[in-house]
N, C-alpha and C positions, 0 to 999 in steps of 0.2 A: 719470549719471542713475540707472542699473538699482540701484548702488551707495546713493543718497538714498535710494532708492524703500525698500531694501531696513533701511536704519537708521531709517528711518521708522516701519516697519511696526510694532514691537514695542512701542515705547508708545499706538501705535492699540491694540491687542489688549489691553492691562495697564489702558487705559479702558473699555473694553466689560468687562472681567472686573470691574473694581469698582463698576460702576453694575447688574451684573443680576446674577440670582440664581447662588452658583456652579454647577457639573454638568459631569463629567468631558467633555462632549457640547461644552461652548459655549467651551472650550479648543483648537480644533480650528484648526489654523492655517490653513486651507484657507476656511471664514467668516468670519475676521476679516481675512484677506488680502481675500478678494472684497468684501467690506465698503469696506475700505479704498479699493480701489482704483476702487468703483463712485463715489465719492466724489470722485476726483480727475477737474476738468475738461480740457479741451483747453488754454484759458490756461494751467493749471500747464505742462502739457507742453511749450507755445511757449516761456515763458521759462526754464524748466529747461534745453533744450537752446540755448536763445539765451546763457543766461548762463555755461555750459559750453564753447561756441562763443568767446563772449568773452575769459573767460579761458584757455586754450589758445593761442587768437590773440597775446593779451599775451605768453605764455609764448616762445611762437615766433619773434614781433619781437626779441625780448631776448636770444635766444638764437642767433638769425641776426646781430643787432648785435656779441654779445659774440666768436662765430666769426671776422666778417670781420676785427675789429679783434686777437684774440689768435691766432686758429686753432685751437679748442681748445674744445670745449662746457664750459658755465659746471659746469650738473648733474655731466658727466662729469669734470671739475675737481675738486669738491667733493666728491666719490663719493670717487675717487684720493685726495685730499688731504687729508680730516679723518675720512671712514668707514671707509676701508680701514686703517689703522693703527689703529680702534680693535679692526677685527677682525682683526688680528695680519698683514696684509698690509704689505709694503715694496714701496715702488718708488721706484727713483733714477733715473729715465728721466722724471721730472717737467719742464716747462720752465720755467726760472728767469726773472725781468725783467731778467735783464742779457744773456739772449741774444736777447731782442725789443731791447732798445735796441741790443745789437749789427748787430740786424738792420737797423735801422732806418738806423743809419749806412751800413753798408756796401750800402743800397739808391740811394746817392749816388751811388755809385763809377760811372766811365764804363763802358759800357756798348757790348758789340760789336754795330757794325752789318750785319754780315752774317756769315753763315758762311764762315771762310776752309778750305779742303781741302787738305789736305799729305799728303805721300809718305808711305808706309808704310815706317817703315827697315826692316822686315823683312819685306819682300813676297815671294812665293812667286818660283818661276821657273816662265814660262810653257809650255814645253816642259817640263820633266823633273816638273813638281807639278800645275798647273794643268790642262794639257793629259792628263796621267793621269787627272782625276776625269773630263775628261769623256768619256773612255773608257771607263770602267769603269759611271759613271752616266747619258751620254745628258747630262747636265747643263750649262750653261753658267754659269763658276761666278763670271765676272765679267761685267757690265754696260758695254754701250756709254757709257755717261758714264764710266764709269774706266777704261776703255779707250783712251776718246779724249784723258782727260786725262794718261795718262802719255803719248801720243804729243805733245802740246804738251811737255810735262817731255823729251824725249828731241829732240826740237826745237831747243826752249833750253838745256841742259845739249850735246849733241852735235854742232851745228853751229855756223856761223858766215857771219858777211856773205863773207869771202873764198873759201869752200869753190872757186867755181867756177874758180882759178886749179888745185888739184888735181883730176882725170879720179876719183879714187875718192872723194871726199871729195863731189864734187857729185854721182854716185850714190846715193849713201849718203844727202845730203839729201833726193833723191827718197824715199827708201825709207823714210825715215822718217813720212813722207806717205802712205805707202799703206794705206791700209784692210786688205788682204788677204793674209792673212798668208804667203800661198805668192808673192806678188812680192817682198815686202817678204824673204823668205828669196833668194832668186830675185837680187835687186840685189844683195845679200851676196853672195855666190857670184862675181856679176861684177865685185863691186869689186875682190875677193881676187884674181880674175887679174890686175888691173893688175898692183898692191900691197898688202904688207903695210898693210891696215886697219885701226886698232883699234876703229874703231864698226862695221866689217865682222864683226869674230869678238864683239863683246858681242851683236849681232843674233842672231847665228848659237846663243849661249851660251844666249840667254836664250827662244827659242823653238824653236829646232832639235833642240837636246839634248833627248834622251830620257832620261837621268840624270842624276843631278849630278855623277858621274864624267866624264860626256862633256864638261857645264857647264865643270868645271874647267878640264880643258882647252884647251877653247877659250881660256879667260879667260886661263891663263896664255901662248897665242900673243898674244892682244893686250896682256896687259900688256907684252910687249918693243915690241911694232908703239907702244905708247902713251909710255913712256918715252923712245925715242927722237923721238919727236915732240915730248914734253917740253921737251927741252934743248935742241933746236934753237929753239924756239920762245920758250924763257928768255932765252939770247941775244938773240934780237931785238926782245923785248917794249917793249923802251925807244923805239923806233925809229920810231912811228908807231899813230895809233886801230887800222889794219887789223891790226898787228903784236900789240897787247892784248886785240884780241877773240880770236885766231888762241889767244893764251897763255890764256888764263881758257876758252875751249873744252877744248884739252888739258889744262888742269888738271882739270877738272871730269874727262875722260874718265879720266887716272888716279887720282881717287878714287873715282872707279865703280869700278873695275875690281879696284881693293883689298879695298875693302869687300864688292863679292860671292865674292873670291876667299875672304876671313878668313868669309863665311857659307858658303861650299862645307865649308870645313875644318870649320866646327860641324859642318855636317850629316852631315859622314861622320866624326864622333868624334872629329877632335881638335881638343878643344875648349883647351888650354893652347896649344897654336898660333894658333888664332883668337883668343886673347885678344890674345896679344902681336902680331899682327899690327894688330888693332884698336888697341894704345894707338902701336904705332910711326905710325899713320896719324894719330890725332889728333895726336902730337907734332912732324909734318910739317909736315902743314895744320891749326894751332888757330883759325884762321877759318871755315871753312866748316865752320861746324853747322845748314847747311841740310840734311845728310845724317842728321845726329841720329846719330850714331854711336858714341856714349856709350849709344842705348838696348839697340841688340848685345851694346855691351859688359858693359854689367850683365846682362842674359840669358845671357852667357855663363859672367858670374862665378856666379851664382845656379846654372849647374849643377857650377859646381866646388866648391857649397858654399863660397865665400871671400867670407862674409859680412862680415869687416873690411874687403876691398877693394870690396865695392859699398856699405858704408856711404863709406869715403873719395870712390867716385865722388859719391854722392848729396848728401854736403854739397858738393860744387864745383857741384854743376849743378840741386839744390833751392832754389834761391833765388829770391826773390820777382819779381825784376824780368825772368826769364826765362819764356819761355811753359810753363806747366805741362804733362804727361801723365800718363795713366793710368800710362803704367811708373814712371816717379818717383815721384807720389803713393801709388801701390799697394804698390809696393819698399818705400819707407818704412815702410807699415804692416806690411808681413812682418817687415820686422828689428825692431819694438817687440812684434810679436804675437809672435815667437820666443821672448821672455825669459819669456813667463808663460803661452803656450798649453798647453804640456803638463802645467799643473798648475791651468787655469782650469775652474772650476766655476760654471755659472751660480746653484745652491741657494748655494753656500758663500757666491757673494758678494754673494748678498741677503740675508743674513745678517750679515756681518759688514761689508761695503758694499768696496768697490774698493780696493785699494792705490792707491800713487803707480805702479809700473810698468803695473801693472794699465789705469789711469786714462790715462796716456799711449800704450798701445795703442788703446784705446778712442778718442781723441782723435785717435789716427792714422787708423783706420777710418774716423772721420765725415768727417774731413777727405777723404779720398778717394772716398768715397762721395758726399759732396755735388760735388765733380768731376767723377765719372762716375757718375751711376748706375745704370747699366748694365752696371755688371760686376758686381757679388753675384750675378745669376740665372748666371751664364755660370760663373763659380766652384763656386757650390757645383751646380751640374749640375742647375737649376730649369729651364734652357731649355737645347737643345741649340745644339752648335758648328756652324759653318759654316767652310767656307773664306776666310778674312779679305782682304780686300778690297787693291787695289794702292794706294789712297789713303786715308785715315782721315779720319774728321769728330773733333776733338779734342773730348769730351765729350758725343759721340753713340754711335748702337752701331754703327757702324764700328771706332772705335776699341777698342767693349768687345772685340768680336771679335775684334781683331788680341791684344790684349793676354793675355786669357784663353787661344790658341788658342796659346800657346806659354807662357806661365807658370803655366796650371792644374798642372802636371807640380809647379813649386817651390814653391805651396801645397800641395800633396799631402804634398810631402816634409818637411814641419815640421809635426810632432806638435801634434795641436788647432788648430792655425791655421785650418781651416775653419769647427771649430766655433767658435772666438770670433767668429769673420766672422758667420758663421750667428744667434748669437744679441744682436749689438751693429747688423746696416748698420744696421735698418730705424729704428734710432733717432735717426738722422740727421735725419729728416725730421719728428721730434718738435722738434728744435734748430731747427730754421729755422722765422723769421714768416713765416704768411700772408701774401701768397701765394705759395709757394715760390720762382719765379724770385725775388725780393726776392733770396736769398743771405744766405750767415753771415760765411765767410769768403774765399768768393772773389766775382767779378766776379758781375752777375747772369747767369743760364743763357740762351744764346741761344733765341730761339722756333722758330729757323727751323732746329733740328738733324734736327726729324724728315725736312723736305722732303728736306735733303740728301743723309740717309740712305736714303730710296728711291730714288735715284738712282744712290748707290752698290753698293747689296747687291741680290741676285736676290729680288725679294720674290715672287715664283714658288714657291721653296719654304722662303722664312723671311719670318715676322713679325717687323716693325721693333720691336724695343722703342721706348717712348716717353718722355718721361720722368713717373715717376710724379707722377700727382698727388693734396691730399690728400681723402679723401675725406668727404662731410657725417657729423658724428659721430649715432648710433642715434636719443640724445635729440631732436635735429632732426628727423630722420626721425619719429621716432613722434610730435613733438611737432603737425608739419604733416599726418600721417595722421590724429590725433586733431581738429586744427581743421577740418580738411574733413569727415570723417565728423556731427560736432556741427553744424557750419551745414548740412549737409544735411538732417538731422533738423528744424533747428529751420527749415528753409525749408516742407519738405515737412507738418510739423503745421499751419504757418502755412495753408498753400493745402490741406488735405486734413484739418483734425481729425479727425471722427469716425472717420476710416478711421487714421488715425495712432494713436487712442487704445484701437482694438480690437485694434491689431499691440501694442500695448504692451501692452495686458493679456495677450493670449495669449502674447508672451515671457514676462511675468513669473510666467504662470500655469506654462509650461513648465520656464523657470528654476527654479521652488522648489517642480517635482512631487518631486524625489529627497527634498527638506527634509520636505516634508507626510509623505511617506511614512516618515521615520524617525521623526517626531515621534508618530505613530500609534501606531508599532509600541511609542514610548517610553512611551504614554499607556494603552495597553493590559497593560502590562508592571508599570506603578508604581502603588502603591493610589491611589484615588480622592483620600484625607485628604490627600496629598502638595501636590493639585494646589486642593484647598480652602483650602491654608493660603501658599498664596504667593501670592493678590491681599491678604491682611491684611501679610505681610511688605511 
């Protein structure tokens, strides 16, 4: 409106100049303003901001249409798309129609019904890690819901229907029952004087121990107590249901007992023993990858730097029909950001635009990122670490936590890898249709990650990330700030003219005091003849 008013003005004044006599005097913009404006009634005003109002409106519908259905403002589109390259701008983070029609398919794809929770393979130990922070912090650094679900997990992996023919073995089921951690050590203790226990000494291992030194230990008394339970129990496995639960118990206890033995060995440096401990276990037991014990093993390979062997593991266990994680998907992107981070430049390659290595890094990124998104802040050190949780939400921030909170260490250690991270995740979620959960290339994103993830992590003194969503682009904003400020105008002239029409003069009389005043200063300055001969031009 201020804008018309203002285009208006100057052939109002170039008509008064040629009907009266000229004089440097009647040139004055300040009377032919007030002229002007004494002129314009209230109607003009009502429909000036009604018609302003109007089209704003239209602008806004069209623009709120063109969002839901692409994701993407039309303006800011066009902006990007045909202005910016005229003013010498690139951008290849554009989103093309063939990743909206990807989207669109792969918004078909079934779709999980609830959140399922899985064991952290690489969960702390609760005596010689856990029990340390909260010594040192007052802290409690796991939550009664994952607390109580590895005691269900230690239930079913540790027990069985027959325990109560053995005197320690049906102790031991108690114990695994108890709430408090001083009985549940306490039953340990008593079971050991029967017998040799082995869910007696992992009890004892994994909350007692004040080290990992003491951890081991332990572990390695029950891995003999558990072997030998083993083979007696193989023998008879044929023999009867109570004889095959009694074997699938003992199995289970000595692949526990391995697998934290080969995580004891990491944690105290040897990690080329943890490795080969880790692959003799999977080449034992190649079924049970309920334990996930390929994700150790590539965190172990990763600090041996034996980047050929955690590529070998990651094509056996990247495959599509198997359930994805952050360490896989994330793995993957370090061994393709490897090949070109230390020579990646974000200028150069707006510039000359991506290579093929380049472009399959990049590719690898998104693909992880749209996985979890929640691990970019936790990497590049945007949100602080926490102690990672006993259970993980796959594609929540449980899992970003466990993930980052042991392999930020082998991002670090491959030159520019953060920074291609840093300046490729967010573009991920340029790739994916409206509305994000839709999905690109994988499944849609459950809704229900965040719930789960309050329940696992101490939100006492960590904020849950969520997952991002995307947000309304500027031109909507300002487009809907401008339709509401116009119908306000044109409501308030309607029911209030004259009082509407004296606010508008005095804006516009304020607006264009700086203007009068320079134009004075111009008319005082330039001969009179100057200003005589421009109503004949």
């Amino acid at each position: 409106m201020l804008f018309l008013v203002y285009i208006l003005r100057v052939p109002f004044r170039y008509t008064d100049s040629l009907t009266a006599v000229p004089s440097p005097a009647m040139f004055g913009t300040e009377s032919s303003l007030s002229m002007f404006l004494n002129t314009l009634t209230p109607k003009f005003y009502v429909a000036l901001t009604g018609t302003s109002s109007l089209i704003s409106g239209l602008i806004l519908i069209f623009e709120w249409w063109y969002f839901r259905k692409y994701g993407t403002s039309f303006i800011e589109q066009v902006s990007v798309s045909h202005l910016r390259p005229l003013l010498g701008g690139v951008d290849n983070s554009s989103p093309s129609n063939s990743n909206t029609s990807n989207g669109d398919a792969d918004s078909n794809r079934q779709s999980v019904s609830e959140c399922k929770v899985w064991r952290n393979p690489l969960n702390l130990f609760r005596g010689a890690e856990y029990n340390r922070y909260t010594w040192v912090t007052g802290r409690e650094p796991l939550t009664y819901y994952d607390m109580n679900l590895s005691a269900q997990d230690h239930q079913t992996f540790f027990t069985c229907d027959s325990d109560h023919l053995r005197p320690a073995d049906a102790i031991m089921q108690k114990a695994w029952r108890e709430r408090n951690p001083q009985a549940r050590i306490s039953a340990a203790h008593e079971a050991l004087e029967l017998e040799d226990c082995a869910t007696a000494y992992i009890l004892l291992a994994e909350e007692e121990a004040t080290t990992i030194v003491e951890a081991e230990k332990l572990f390695k008394q029950a891995l003999k107590a558990g072997e030998a339970c083993y083979r007696r129990s193989q023998q008879l496995q044929h023999h009867g249901s109570q004889y095959e639960a009694q074997h699938r118990r003992d199995t289970n206890v000595l692949v526990y007992i391995k697998r934290r033995l080969a995580m004891c060995s990491r944690k105290l440096g040897r990690t080329r023993e943890a490795v080969k401990m880790m692959r003799d276990l999977m080449k034992e037991f190649p079924l049970l990858s309920m334990f996930n014990i390929h994700e150790n093993l590539l965190e172990s390979l990763l600090e041996l730097q034996n980047y050929a062997d955690v590529q070998a593991v990651l094509a056996k266990y990247d495959d599509i029909s198997l359930p994805k994680s952050a360490t896989i998907c994330y793995t993957a992107a370090l061994l393709k950001a490897r090949a070109v981070s230390d020579k990646f430049s974000p200028e150069a390659a707006s510039r000359r635009g991506l290579s093929t290595a380049e472009m399959n890094a990049v590719e690898a990124i998104h693909r992880a990122v749209e996985f979890n998104p929640h691990v970019p802040k936790y990497l590049l050190e945007m949100k602080s670490l926490i102690l990672p949780p006993e259970h993980i939400l796959k594609r929540g921030d449980s899992e970003a936590i466990a993930y980052a909170f042991f392999h930020l260490q082998h991002w670090k250690r491959v030159e520019g890898a953060l920074n291609l991270l840093h300046c490729t995740w967010e573009g991920t979620f340029r790739m994916i249709p409206y509305p994000l959960e839709k999905g690109h290339l994988f499944y849609p994103y459950p809704i229900c990650t965040e719930t789960a993830d309050r329940e696992l992590l101490p939100t006492v003194f960590h904020e849950v990330s969520v997952y991002p969503k995307k947000e309304l682009p500027f031109f909507i904003l300002f487009t809907a700030g401008l339709c509401s400020f116009t119908a306000m105008l044109a409501l308030l002239t309607h029911q209030f003219p004259e009082l509407m029409g004296v606010f508008a003069k005095a804006f516009l009389s304020t607006l264009f005091a700086p203007l009068n005043f320079i134009m004075e200063k111009v008319e005082s300055i330039l001969p009179s003849s100057l200003w005589h001969q421009l109503p004949r031009i």
